[in-house]
N, C-alpha and C positions, 0 to 999 in steps of 0.2 A: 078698412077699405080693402077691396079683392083686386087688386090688379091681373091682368087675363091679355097681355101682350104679347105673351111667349106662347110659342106653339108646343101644345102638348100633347101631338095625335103622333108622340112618341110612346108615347107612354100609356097608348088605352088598350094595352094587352101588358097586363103585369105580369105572367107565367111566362109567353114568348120572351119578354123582357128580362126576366131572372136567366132563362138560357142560354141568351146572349151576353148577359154583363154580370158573370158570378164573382162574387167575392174570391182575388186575386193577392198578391203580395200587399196589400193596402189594408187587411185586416189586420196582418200582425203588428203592423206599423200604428194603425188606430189601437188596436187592444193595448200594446203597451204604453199608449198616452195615458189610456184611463188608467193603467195602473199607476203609473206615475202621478197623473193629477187626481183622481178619486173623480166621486162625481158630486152633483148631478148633473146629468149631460143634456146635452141641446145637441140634436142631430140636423144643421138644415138641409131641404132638399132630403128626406129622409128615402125617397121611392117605396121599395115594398117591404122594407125596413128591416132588410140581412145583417146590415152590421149592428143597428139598432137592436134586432133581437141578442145578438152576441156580447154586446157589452153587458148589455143586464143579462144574460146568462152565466156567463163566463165570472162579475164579481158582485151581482145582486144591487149594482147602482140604480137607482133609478134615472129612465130615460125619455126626452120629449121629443118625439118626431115631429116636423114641419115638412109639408107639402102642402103644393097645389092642385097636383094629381087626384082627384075622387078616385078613380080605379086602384091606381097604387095604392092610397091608402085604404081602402077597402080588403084588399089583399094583404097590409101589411096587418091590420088586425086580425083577420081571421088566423093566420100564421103565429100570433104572439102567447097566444094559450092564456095563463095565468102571471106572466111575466111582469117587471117593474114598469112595461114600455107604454105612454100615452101616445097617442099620434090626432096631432090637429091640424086640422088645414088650414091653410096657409100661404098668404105670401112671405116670400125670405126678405121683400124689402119693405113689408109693411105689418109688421106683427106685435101685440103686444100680450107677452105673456108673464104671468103672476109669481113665476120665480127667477134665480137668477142662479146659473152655473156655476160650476167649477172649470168647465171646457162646455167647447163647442165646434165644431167639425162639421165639413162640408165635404162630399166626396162625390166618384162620379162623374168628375170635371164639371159638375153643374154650376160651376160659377162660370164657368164660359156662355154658360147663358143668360148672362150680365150685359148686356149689348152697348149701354153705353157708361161716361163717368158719372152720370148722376144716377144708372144703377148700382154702381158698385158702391158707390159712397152711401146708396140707402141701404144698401145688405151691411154693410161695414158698420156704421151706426147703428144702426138694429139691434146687431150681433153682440154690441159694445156693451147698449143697453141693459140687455138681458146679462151677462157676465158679473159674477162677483169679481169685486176689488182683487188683481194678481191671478182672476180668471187666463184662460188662454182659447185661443181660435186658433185651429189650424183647416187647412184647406188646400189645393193642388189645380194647377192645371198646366195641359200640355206646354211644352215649349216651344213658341214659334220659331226659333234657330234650329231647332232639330224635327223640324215638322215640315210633312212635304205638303206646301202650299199651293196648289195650285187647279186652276181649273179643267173639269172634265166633265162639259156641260149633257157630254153622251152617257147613255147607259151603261156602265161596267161591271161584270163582274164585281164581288165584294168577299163574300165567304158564302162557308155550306153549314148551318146549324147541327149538330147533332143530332140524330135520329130522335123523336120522343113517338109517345103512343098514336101521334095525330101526323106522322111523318116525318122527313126530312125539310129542310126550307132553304131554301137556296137564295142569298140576298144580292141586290144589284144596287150599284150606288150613282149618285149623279151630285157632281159639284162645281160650284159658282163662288172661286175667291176672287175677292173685292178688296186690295191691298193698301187702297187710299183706307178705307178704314178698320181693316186687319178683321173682318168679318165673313165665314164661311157659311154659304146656304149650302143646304145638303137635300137630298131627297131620296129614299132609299123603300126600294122594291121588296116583299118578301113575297116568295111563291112555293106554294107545298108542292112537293111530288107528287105527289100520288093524289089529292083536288085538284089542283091547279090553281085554289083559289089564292088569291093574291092580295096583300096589304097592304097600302102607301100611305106612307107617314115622312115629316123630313122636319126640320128646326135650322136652329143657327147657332154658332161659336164663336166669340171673339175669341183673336188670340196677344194678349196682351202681354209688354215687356217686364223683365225683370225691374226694370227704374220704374215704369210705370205704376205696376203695383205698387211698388215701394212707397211711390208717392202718394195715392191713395191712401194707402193704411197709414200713413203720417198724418194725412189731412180728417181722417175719421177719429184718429187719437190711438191708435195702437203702438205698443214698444215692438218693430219684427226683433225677435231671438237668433232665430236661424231660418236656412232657406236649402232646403235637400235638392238632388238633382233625381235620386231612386227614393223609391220604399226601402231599401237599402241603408238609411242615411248618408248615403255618400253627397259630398259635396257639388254643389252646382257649377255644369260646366255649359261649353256650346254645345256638346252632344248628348246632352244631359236632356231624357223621357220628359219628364215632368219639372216641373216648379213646385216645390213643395213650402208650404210658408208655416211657421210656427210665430204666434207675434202673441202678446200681454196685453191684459188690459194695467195699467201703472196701478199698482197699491194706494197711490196718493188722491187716484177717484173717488173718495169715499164721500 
């Protein structure tokens, strides 16, 4: 079954897309999982599949991308060359596929587009599924304690992309949080310099608690190991970027 409730007219420029969200301190933090856990890896939410290509370049693991994105993955194929990477489409909370990993990773913050508990509990089950017995899941998202929440239903300024061959793009953002359920509508402008022609595309984020999660991955059956606050591995605090989760599937699922 395709589920198609999450808005993905984020995602129907996979080039613009890699310009704005390049692989950042989260690669080296991902690269040294696989080397620590080997593979074969399950990327969910794979996009145009940067990190995806790097694992299986970097140690010749083989790798399965999941998305929903047609465009991303279209782009993340053409990109893979000769490479170990499969990429199938996908939903992350209703997938079934024919092997089962060593790890599996989520990056991106795309689990914040998880919207409510009966998605997270179906990405978390999924994920469990596919995992070999002492497999691991890791995955990250922002921290609402250290996250400025709040509404600015106006148009604002956002950032200036880097120049490419097609110009400069100048992005403007517009935001609607909704704190009774900890969910951020976003909607966000891109305009070239030199067209004028312009982009709109916007989505939504939960942003959910450290106990919250917690409870979640208890209730889908995961062991958490640890819970980082950087790519850094430093410990989670209230000022702490991100939530980083490292959790088990138990040995004893066999």
């Amino acid at each position: 079954m395709m589920l198609t409730d999450i808005d993905l007219s984020e995602y129907d420029d996979p080039r613009h897309y890699d310009l704005e969200n390049p692989l950042g301190a989260e690669k080296t933090f991902f690269l040294d999982l696989v080397e620590e856990t080997g593979g074969p890896v399950l990327d969910v939410a794979c996009g145009t599949g940067l990190l995806a290509g790097e694992m299986a370049r970097c140690f010749g693991v083989e790798v399965t991308g999941i998305d929903l994105s047609a465009p991303m993955l279209s782009h993340a194929r053409d990109m893979s060359g000769d490479l170990p990477v499969t990429y199938v489409q996908a939903d992350c909370r209703d997938f079934d596929l024919p092997e089962w990993y060593a790890l599996a990773i989520m990056t991106g913050h795309a689990f914040q587009n998880m919207i409510t508990d009966d998605d997270v509990i179906s990405l978390f089950r999924c994920v469990y599924k596919h995992l070999q017995p002492g497999g691991h899941f890791a995955f990250e998202t922002r921290n609402p304690s250290a996250s400025a929440l709040v509404s600015s239903c106006s148009r604002t300024f956002y950032r200036r992309l880097p120049r490419s061959e097609e110009g400069a793009i100048i992005c403007s953002i517009a935001r609607d949080y909704d704190s009774s359920q900890a969910v951020l509508d976003y909607k966000v402008w891109r305009e070239n310099t030199e067209t004028g022609q312009e982009r709109v595309s916007g989505g939504r984020l939960r942003f959910l608690t450290d106990d919250e999660i917690r409870g979640l991955l208890k209730r889908a059956g995961f062991q958490l190991q640890l819970v980082y606050g950087d790519w850094n591995r430093d410990s989670l605090t209230d000022y702490s970027p991100e939530m980083i989760y490292l959790c088990q599937k138990p040995y004893s699922d066999m």
